[in-house]
VMD Tcl script that builds the backbone (N, CA, C; Angstrom):
set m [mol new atoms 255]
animate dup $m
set s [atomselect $m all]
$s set {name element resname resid chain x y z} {
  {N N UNK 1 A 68.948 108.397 80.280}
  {CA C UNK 1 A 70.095 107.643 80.761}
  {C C UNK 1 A 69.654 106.865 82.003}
  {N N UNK 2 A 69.599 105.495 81.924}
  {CA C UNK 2 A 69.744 104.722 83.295}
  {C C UNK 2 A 70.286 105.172 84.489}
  {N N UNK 3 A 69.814 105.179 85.647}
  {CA C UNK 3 A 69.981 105.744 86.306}
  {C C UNK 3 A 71.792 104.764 87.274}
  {N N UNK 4 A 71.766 103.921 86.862}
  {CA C UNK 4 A 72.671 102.796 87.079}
  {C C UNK 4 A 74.011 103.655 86.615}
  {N N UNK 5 A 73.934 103.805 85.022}
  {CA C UNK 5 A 74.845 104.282 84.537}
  {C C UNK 5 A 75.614 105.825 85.038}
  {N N UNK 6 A 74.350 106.562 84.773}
  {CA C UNK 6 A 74.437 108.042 85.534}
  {C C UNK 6 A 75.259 107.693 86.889}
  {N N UNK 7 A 74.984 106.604 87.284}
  {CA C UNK 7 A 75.747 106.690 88.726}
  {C C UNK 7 A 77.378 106.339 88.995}
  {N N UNK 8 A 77.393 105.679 87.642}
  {CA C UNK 8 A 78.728 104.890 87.271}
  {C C UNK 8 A 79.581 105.948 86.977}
  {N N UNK 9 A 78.834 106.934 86.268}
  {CA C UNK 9 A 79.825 108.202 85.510}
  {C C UNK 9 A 79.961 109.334 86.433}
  {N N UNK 10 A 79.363 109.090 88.026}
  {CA C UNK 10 A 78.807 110.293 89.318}
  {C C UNK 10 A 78.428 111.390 88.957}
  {N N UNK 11 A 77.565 111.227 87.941}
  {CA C UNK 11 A 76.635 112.215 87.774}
  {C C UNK 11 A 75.182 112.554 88.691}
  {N N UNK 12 A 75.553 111.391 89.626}
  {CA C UNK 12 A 74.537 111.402 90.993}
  {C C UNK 12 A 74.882 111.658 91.942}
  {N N UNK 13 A 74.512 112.796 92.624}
  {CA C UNK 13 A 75.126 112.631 94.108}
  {C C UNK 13 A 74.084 112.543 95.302}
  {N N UNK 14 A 74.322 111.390 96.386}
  {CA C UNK 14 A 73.284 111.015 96.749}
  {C C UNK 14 A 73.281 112.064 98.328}
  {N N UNK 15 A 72.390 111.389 99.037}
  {CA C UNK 15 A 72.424 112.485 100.202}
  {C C UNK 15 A 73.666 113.138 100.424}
  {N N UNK 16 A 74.314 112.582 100.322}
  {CA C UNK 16 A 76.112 113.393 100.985}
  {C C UNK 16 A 76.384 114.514 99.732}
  {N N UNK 17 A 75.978 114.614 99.029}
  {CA C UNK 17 A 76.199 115.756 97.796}
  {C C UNK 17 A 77.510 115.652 96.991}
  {N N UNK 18 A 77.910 114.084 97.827}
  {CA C UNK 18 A 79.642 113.663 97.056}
  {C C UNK 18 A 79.291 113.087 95.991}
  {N N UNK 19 A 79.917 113.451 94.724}
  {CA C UNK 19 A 80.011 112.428 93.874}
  {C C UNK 19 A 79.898 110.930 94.493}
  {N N UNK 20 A 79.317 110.416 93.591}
  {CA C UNK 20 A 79.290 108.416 93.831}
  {C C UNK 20 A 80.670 108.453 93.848}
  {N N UNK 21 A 81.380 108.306 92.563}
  {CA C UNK 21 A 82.504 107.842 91.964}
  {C C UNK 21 A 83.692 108.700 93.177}
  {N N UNK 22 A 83.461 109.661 93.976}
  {CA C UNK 22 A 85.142 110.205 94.672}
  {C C UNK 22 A 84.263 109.533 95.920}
  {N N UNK 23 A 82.872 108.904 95.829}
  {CA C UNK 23 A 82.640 108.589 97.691}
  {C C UNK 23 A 83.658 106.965 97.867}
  {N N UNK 24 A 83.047 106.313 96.604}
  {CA C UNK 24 A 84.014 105.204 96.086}
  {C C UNK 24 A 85.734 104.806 96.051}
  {N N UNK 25 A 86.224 106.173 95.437}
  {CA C UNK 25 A 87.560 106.235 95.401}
  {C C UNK 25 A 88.168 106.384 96.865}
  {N N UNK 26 A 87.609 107.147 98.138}
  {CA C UNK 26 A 87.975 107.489 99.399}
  {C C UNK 26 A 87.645 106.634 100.267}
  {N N UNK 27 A 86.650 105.757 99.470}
  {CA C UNK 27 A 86.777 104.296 100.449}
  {C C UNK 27 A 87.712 103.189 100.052}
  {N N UNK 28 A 88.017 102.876 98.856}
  {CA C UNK 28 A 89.189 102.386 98.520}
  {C C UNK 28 A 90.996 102.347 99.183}
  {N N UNK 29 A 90.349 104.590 99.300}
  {CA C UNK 29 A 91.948 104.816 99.980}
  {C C UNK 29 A 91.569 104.616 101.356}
  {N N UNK 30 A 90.835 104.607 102.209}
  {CA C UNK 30 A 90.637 104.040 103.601}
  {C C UNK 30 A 91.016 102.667 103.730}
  {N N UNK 31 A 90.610 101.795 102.766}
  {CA C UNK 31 A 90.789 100.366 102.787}
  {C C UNK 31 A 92.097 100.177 102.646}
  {N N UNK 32 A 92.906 101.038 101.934}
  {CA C UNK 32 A 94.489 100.935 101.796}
  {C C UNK 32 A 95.375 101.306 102.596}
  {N N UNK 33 A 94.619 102.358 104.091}
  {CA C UNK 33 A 95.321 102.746 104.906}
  {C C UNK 33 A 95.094 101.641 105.950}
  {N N UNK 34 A 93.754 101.087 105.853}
  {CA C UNK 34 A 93.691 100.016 107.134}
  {C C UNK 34 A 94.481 98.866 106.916}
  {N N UNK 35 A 94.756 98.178 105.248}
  {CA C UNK 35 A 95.986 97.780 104.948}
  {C C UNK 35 A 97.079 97.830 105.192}
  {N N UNK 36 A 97.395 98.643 104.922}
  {CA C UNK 36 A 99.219 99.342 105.307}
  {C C UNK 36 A 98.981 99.108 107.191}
  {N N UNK 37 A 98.049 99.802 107.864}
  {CA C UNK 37 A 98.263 99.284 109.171}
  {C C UNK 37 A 98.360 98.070 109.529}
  {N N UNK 38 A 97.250 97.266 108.991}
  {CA C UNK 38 A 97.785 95.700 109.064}
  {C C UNK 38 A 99.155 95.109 109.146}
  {N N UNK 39 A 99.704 95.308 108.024}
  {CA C UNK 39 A 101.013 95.408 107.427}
  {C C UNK 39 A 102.061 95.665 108.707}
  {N N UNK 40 A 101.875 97.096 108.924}
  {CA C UNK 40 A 102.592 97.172 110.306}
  {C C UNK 40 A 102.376 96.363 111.579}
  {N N UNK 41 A 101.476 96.108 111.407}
  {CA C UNK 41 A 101.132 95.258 113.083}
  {C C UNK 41 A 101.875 93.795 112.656}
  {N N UNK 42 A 101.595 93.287 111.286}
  {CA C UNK 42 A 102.312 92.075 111.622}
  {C C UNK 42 A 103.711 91.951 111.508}
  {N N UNK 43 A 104.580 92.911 111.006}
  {CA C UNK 43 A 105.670 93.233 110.712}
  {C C UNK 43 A 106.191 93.777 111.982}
  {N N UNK 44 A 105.824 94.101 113.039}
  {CA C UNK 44 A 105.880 94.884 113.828}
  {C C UNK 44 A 106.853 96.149 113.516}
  {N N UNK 45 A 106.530 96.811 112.607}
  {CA C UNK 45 A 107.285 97.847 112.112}
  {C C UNK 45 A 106.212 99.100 112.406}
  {N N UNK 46 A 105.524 98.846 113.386}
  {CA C UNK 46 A 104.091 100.318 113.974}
  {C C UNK 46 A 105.205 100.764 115.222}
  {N N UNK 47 A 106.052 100.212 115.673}
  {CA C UNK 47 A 106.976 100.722 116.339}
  {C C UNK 47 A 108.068 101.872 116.311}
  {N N UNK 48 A 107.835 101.585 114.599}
  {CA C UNK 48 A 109.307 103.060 114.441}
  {C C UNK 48 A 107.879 104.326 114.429}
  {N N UNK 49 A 106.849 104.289 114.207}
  {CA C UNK 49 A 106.411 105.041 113.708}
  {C C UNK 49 A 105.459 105.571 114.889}
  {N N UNK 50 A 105.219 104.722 115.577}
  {CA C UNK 50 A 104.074 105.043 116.889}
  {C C UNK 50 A 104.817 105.267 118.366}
  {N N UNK 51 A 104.117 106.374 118.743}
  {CA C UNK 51 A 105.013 106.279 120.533}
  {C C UNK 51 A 104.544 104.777 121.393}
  {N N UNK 52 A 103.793 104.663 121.261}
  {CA C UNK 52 A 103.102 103.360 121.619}
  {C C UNK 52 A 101.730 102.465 121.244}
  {N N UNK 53 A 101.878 101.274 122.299}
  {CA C UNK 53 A 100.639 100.527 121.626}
  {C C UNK 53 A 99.371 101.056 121.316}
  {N N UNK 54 A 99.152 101.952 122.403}
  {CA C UNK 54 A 97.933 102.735 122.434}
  {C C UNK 54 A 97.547 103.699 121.376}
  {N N UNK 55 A 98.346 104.390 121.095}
  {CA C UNK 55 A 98.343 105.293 119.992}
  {C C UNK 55 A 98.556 104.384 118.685}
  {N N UNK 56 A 99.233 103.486 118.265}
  {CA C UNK 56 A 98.783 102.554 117.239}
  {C C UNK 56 A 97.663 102.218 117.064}
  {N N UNK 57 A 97.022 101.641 118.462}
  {CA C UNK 57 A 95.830 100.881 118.466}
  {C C UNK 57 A 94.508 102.031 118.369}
  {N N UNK 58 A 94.854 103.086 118.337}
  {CA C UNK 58 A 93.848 104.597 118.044}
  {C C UNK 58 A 93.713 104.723 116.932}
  {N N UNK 59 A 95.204 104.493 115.962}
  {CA C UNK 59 A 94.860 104.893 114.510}
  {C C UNK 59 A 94.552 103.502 114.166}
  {N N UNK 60 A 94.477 102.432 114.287}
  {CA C UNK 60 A 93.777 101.300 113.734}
  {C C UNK 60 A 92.514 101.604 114.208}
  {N N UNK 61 A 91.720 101.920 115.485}
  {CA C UNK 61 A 90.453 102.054 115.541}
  {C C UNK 61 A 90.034 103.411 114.366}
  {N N UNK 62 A 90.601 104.459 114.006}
  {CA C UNK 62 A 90.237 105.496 113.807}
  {C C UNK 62 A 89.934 104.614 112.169}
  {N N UNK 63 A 91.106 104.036 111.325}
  {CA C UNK 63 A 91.063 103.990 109.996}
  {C C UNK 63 A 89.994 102.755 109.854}
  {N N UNK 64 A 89.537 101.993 111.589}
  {CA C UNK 64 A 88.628 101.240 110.663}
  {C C UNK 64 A 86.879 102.040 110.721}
  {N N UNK 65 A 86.781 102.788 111.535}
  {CA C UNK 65 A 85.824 103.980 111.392}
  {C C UNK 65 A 85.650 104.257 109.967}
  {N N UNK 66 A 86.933 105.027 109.926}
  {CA C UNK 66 A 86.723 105.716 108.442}
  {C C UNK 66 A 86.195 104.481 107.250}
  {N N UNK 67 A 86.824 103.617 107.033}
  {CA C UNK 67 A 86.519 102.613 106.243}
  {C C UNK 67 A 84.950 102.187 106.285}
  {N N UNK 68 A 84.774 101.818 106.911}
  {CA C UNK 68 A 82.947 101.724 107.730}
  {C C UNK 68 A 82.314 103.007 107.359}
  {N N UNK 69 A 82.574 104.402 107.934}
  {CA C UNK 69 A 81.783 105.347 106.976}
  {C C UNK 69 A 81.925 105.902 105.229}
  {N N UNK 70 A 82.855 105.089 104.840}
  {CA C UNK 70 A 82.898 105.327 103.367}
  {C C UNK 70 A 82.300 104.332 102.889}
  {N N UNK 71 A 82.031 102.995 103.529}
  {CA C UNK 71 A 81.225 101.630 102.984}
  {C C UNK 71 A 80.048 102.365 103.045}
  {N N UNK 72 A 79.495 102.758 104.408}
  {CA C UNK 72 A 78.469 103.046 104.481}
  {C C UNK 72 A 77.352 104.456 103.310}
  {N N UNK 73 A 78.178 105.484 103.246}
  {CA C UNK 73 A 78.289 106.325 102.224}
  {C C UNK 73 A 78.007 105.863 101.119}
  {N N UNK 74 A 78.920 105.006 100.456}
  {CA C UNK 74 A 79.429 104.734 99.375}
  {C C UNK 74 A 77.626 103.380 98.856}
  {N N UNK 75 A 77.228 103.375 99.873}
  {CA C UNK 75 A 76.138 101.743 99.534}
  {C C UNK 75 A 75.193 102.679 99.832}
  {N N UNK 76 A 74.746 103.923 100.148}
  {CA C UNK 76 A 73.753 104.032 101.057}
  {C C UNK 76 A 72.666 104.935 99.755}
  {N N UNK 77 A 72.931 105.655 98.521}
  {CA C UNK 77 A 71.999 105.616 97.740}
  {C C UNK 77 A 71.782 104.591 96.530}
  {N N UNK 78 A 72.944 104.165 96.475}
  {CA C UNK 78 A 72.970 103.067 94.836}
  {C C UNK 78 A 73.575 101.980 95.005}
  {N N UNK 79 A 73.565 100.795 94.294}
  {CA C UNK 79 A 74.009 99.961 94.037}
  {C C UNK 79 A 75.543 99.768 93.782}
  {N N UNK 80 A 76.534 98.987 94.332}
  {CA C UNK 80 A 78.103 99.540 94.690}
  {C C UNK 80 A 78.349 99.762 92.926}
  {N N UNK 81 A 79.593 100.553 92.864}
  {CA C UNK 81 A 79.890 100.893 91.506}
  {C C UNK 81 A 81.350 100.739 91.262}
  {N N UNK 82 A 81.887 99.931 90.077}
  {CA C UNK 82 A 83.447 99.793 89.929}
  {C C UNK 82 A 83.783 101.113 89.561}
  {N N UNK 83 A 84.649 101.821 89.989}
  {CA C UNK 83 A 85.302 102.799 89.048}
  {C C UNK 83 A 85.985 102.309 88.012}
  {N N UNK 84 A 86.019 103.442 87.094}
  {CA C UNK 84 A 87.022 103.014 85.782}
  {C C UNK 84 A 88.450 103.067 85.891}
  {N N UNK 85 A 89.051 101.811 85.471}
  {CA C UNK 85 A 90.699 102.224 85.959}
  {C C UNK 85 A 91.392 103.035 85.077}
}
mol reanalyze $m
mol bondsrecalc $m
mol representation Tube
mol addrep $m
């Protein structure tokens, strides 16, 4: 089996011992939380939900971390991989 494929189906797990395919899926959901924060900042609706700017502006630094270490993860033994929908 290609090793391409094997990776498509996460039958590889690279240094992190995560499946490809759930390192993939948890960067997706990072990308959807730094979304939704977006969302709030321009809506200014981070207000009902945050005591303040600061603490907004923590979980926007925090979710774009996370996003950045699941890119990073996610690229760092194979070639990027679509999951299957």
């Amino acid at each position: 089996m290609p090793i391409e494929k094997a990776a498509a189906l996460g039958l590889i797990e690279g240094m992190t011992g995560i499946p490809v395919l759930t390192v993939h899926k948890w960067r997706a959901l990072s990308l959807k939380r730094l979304a939704h924060l977006s969302e709030l900042r321009r809506s200014g609706r981070w207000q009902h939900f945050y005591a303040s700017q600061e603490a907004f502006d923590e979980a926007v630094r925090l979710a774009e971390s996370d996003a950045e270490r699941w890119k990073s993860l996610a690229y760092a033994d194979s070639p990027p991989v679509q999951p299957a929908q």
